[in-house]
C-alpha positions in Angstrom: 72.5 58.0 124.1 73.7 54.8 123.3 71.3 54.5 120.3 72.6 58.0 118.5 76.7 56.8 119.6 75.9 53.6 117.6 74.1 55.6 114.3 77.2 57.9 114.4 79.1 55.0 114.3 77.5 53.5 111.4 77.5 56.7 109.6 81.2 57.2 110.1 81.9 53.8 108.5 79.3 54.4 105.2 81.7 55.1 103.0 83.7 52.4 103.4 81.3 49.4 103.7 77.8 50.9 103.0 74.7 50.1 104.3 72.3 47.1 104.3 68.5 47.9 103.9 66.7 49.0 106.8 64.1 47.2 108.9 60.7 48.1 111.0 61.6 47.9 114.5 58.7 46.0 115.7 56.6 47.6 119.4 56.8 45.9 122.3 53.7 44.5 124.0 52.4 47.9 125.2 52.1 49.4 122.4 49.1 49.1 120.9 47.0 50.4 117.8 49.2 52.3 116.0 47.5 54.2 113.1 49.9 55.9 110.8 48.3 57.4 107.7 48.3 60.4 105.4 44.7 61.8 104.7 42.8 58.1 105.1 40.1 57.0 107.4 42.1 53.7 107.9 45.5 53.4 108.9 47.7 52.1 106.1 51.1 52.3 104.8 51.3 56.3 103.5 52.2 57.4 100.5 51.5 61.1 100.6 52.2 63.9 97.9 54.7 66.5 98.7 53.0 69.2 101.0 50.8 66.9 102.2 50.4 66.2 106.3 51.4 62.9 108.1 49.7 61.3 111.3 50.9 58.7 113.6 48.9 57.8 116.4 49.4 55.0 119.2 48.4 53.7 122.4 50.9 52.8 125.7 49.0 51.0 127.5 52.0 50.6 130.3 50.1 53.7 132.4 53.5 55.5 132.7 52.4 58.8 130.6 55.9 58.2 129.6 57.9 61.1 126.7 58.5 59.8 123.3 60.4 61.4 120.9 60.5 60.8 116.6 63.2 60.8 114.3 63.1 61.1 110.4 65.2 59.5 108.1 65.9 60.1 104.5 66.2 56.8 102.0 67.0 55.4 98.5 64.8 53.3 96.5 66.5 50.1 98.1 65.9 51.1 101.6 69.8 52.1 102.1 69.8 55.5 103.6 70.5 58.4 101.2 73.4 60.8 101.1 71.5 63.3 102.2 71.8 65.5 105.4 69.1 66.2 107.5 68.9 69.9 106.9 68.2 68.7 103.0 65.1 66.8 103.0 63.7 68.6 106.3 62.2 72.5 106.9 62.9 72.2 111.0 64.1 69.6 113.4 63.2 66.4 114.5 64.1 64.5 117.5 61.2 66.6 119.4 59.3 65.1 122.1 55.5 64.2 121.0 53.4 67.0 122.9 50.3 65.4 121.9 49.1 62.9 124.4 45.6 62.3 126.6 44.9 59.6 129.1 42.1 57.1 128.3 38.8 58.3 129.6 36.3 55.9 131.1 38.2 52.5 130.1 38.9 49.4 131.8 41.9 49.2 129.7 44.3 52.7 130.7 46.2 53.6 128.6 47.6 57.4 127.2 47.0 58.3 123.6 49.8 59.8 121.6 49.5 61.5 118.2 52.3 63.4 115.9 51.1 65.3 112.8 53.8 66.4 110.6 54.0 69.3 109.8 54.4 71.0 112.9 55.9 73.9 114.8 59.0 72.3 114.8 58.9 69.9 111.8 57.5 72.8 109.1 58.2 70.6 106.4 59.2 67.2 104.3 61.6 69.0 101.5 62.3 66.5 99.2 60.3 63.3 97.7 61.6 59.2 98.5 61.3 57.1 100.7 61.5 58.1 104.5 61.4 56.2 108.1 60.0 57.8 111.3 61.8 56.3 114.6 59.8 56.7 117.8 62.0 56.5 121.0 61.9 57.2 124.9 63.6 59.0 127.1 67.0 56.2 127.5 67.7 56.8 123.3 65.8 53.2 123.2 63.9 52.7 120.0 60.4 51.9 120.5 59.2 51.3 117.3 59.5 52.3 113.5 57.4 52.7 110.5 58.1 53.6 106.9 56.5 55.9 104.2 57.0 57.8 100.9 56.7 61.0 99.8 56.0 61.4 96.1 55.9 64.1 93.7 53.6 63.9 90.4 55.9 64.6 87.7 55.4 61.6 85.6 51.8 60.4 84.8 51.3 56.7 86.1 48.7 54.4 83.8 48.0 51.0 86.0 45.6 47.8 85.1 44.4 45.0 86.2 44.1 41.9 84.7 44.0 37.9 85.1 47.1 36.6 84.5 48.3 35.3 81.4 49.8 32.3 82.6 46.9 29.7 81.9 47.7 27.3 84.2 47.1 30.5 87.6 44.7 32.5 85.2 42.1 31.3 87.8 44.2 32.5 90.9 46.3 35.6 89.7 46.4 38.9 88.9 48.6 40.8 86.6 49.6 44.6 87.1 50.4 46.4 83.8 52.0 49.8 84.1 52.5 52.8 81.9 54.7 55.6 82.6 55.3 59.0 81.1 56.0 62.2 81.7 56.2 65.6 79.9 58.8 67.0 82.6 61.2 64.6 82.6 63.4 63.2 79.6 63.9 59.8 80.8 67.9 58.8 80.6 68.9 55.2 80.3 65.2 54.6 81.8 66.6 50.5 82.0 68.7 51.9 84.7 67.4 54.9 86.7 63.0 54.3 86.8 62.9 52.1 89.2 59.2 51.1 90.6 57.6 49.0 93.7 54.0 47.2 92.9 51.9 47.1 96.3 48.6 45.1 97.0 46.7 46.2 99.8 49.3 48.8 101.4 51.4 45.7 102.3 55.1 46.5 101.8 56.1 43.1 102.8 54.9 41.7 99.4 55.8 44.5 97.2 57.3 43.2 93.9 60.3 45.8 93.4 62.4 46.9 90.7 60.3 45.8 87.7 61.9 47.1 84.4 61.0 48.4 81.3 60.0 46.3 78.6 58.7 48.7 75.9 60.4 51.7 75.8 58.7 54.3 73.3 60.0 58.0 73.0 59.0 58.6 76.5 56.7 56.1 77.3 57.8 53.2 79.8 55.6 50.1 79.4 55.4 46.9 81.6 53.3 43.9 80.7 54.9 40.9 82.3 53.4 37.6 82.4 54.5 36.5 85.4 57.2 39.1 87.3 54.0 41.8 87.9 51.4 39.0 89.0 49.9 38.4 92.4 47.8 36.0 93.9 44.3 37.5 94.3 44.3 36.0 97.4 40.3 36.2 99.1 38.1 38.6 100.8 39.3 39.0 104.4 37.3 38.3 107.6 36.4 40.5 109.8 34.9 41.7 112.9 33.4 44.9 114.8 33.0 45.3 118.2 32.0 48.7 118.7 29.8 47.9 121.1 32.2 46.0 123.4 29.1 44.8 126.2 27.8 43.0 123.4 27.8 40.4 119.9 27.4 42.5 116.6 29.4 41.6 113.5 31.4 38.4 113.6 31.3 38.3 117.4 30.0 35.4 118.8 29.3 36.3 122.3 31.4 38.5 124.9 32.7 37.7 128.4 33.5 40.6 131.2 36.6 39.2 133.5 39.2 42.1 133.9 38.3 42.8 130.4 35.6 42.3 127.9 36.5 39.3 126.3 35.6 39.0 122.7 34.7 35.4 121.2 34.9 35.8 117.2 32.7 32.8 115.2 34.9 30.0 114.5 36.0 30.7 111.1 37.0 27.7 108.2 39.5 27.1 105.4 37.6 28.6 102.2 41.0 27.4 99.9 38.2 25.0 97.8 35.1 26.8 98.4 33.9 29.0 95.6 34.6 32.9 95.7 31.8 34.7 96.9 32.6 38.9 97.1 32.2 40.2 100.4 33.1 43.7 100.9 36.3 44.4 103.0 38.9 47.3 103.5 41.6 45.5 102.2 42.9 44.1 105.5 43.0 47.9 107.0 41.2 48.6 110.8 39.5 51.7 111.6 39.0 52.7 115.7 35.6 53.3 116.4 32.7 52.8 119.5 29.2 53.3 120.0 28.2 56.3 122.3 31.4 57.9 123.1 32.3 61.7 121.7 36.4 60.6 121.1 37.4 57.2 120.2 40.8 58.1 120.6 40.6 57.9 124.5 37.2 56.7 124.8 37.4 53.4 123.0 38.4 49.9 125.1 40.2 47.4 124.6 39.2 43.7 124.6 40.8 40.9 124.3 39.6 39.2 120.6 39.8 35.1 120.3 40.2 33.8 117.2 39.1 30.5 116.2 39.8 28.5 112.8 38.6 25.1 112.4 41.4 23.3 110.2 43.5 20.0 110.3 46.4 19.8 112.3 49.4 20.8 110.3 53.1 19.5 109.6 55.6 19.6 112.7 57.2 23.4 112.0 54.5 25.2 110.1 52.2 27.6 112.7 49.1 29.2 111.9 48.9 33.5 112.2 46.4 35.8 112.4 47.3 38.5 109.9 46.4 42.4 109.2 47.6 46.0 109.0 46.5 45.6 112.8 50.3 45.1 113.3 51.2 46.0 110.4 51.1 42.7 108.8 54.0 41.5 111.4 54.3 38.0 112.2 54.1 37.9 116.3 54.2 35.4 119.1 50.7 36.6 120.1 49.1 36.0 116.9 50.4 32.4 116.4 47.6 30.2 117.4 47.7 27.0 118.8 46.2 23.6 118.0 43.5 21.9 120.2 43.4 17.9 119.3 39.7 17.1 121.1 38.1 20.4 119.1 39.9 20.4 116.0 40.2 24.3 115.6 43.6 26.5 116.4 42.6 29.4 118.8 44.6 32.7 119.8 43.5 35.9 121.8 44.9 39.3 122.2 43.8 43.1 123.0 42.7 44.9 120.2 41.1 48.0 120.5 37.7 48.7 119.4 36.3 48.8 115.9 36.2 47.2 112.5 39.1 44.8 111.6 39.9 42.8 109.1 42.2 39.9 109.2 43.2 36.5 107.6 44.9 33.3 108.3 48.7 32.6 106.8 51.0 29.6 107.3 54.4 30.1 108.1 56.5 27.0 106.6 59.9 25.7 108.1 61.9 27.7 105.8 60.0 30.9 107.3 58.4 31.2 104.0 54.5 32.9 104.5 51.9 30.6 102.5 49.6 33.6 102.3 46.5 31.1 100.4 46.9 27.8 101.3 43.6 28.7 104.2 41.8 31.6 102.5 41.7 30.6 98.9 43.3 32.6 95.6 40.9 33.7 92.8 41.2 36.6 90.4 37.8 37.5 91.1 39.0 39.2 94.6 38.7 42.7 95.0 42.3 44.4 95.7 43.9 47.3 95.8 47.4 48.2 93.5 49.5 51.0 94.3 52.3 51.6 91.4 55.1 54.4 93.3 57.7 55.2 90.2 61.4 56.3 91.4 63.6 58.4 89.3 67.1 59.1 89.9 69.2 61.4 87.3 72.2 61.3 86.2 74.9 62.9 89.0 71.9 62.8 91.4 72.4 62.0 94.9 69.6 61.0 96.0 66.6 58.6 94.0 63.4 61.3 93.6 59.7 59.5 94.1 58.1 60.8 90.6 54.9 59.7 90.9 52.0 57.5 92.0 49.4 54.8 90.4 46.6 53.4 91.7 43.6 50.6 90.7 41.5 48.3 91.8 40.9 45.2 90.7 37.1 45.8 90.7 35.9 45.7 87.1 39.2 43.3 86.0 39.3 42.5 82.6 39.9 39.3 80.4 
C-alpha cells in the first residue's frame, strides 16, 4: 500500500515539477533467471510490434510459493512517464496476481517458477506503441523487480549499416551505425525536433546512444552518418559456458564439484585486449535455459553455483573486476565483483546460475563508476554484433512520443 500512496503522490505533484527518468529496480538475491522476451529463444531486452505477445519468466528460489503481482507503465522517449492514463495505452487491467507458477521438480536447488504472458484474460491488449515498464511486486505493495521494453509500430521504413568507423585513429576498434529513415505514412514535421532514435548493440540499453539527429534531411528521407556520435566499440566475442549436464565438464567447464550443490569450475579465462581477433560464435551476450534428459527446463533444470576465474594483474586501488551479461541484465552486482588472489594471480567469483548456455565478459569499473567495457576483452571491428535502430515520432499537439518503427543489422559482412 505504501508503494501505490507514494506513486499517487508523485503523480499529484507532475505538473508542477515533472518527472526524472525512470530506473530498473534491480531483484533481490532470490530472484533468479529472469527471461523476459518477445518471440526469441534467448531472453533479451524486447522490442515487439504492436499485437505481438510478451513473456516474463523468473525463478524465487526463497521456497515461499509466494503471490506476485505486475504493473504496466506507459513512457516517453526519455523515460519520463507519458501523459497518458492507463485505460489509453491498455485493453484490460493490470495489477493481477501472476497465476502461472510450478514448483521445481527433481532439483537440489527449490525453487517455484513464475511466467506472465501478455496478452491475457485480463491484460487483452498493449494499445498504443512507446516505451513501457512492467513492475513485479508482492503481496506488502513492495517492488520486487522491474524491466523495460518497447512496443513499435512499422510506419516508417528503417535502413541500418554497418561500417568501420571513419575516424582513422579507432578504424581498427569501432564501428559506425548509419541510419536511413522514411516513411510513406507519415509527413515528417520539424523532423530536427520530433524523430527521435536510440542505437542498441547487443539488446544492451545501458549503452544505447540516444537522441541522434538528422543530418540530411531529403523530402522525406532522414539520414545519419556520423563519424563519431553513432560509433561503438566492437568490443570481442564473449565467453561462454554450458552446463547442461550439471554432473559433469562439457563446454568451458573445467570440472564440477557436488557439496549442497553442484559446483561449476569454469577454465580460467585471460585478458585477450592484445591478442589478435579470432571469430568465435556467440549469442551476443544472451543465455538460453536448457538441460540434458529432462522433458521441462523450466522446473526441471538446477542450479549450480558457476566460478569464474580470470588470470590478470592486480589493478589500481578503486577499480573492481565484473562478470557481465544479459544473465542480470547487464547489472553491475556485489556477487559478480570478483576478488583478487596475490599467491595465484587470477580474480575469482561464484554464484548460482541456472543451467544452460551463457555468455559473459569481464568489465572494469573505474573510481569515477565509469564501465571500461575493453580494456580485458579487446575492441576490433571485426566482431560480430548486433544493432537495433527503434525511431520515435511525436506530432505536433501529440501527447504522447509514438515508436514508428524498427532497424536491425549485423555487423557480419561489415564493409570498408
Amino acid at each position: 500500500m505504501q508503494q501505490k500512496i507514494k506513486q499517487l503522490i508523485l503523480l499529484l505533484i507532475f505538473p508542477l515539477f515533472g518527472f526524472s527518468q525512470v530506473e530498473e529496480i534491480i531483484p533481490p538475491d532470490y530472484i533468479k533467471t529472469i527471461y523476459f522476451n518477445g518471440g526469441t529463444a534467448e531472453s533479451q531486452l524486447p522490442i515487439i510490434k504492436l499485437g505481438e505477445s510478451l513473456q516474463l519468466e523468473f525463478d524465487a528460489l526463497n521456497g515461499n510459493e509466494d503471490d506476485y503481482y505486475y504493473e504496466i507503465k506507459h513512457y516517453n522517449f526519455d523515460w519520463t512517464p507519458s501523459q497518458l492514463v492507463e485505460s489509453e495505452y491498455l485493453d484490460g487491467f493490470d495489477e493481477q496476481r501472476i497465476r502461472n507458477y510450478q514448483n521445481s521438480f527433481n532439483t537440489l536447488q527449490t525453487y517455484s517458477h513464475y511466467k506472465l504472458t501478455i496478452p491475457n484474460q485480463y491484460t487483452q491488449a498493449i494499445k498504443v506503441t512507446g516505451n513501457y515498464m512492467i513492475t513485479i511486486y508482492d503481496d506488502y505493495d513492495d517492488i520486487i523487480f522491474s524491466r523495460k521494453f518497447m512496443v513499435y509500430e512499422q510506419l516508417a521504413d528503417v535502413g541500418v549499416a554497418i561500417r568501420r568507423s571513419r575516424n582513422v585513429k579507432e578504424i581498427d576498434k569501432k564501428q559506425s551505425v548509419d541510419i536511413t529513415i522514411n516513411s510513406s505514412q507519415i509527413q515528417f514535421v520539424n523532423p530536427k525536433e520530433t524523430v527521435k532514435t536510440v542505437v542498441i548493440q547487443n539488446n544492451n540499453l545501458k549503452t544505447a546512444i540516444t537522441d541522434l539527429k538528422p543530418q540530411y534531411i531529403l523530402a522525406n528521407e532522414l539520414t545519419y552518418r556520423y563519424n563519431e556520435k553513432s560509433s561503438f566499440y566492437g568490443g570481442n566475442e564473449f565467453f561462454f559456458f554450458e552446463n547442461k549436464e550439471i554432473r559433469a565438464a562439457s563446454n568451458g567447464v573445467q570440472f564440477i564439484d557436488l557439496q549442497d550443490l553442484y559446483h561449476s569450475y569454469l577454465f580460467t579465462n585471460v585478458s585477450r585486449a592484445n591478442q589478435k581477433y579470432t571469430y568465435n560464435p556467440d549469442i551476443n551476450g544472451n543465455f538460453v535455459i536448457t538441460a540434458l534428459d529432462v522433458n521441462n527446463p523450466d522446473v526441471e533444470a538446477d542450479y549450480a553455483e558457476v566460478h569464474f576465474s580470470l588470470q590478470h594483474p592486480k589493478l589500481e586501488d578503486g577499480q573492481d573486476i565484473f562478470v557481465y551479461g544479459n544473465f542480470n541484465n547487464y547489472e553491475l552486482e556485489e556477487a559478480t565483483k570478483m576478488e583478487y588472489f596475490e599467491e595465484e594471480g587470477i580474480y575469482t567469483t561464484s554464484f548460482l546460475l541456472k543451467q544452460g548456455f551463457y555468455n559473459y565478459k569481464y568489465v572494469i569499473l573505474n573510481k569515477d563508476n565509469t564501465i571500461d567495457h575493453d580494456k580485458i576483452g579487446g575492441s576490433f571491428w571485426q566482431t560480430e554484433n548486433n544493432y537495433k535502430v527503434i525511431v520515435y515520432y511525436r506530432e505536433l499537439g501529440a501527447r504522447y512520443d509514438k515508436v514508428i518503427g524498427l532497424g536491425e543489422k549485423n555487423s557480419v559482412g561489415i564493409t570498408n
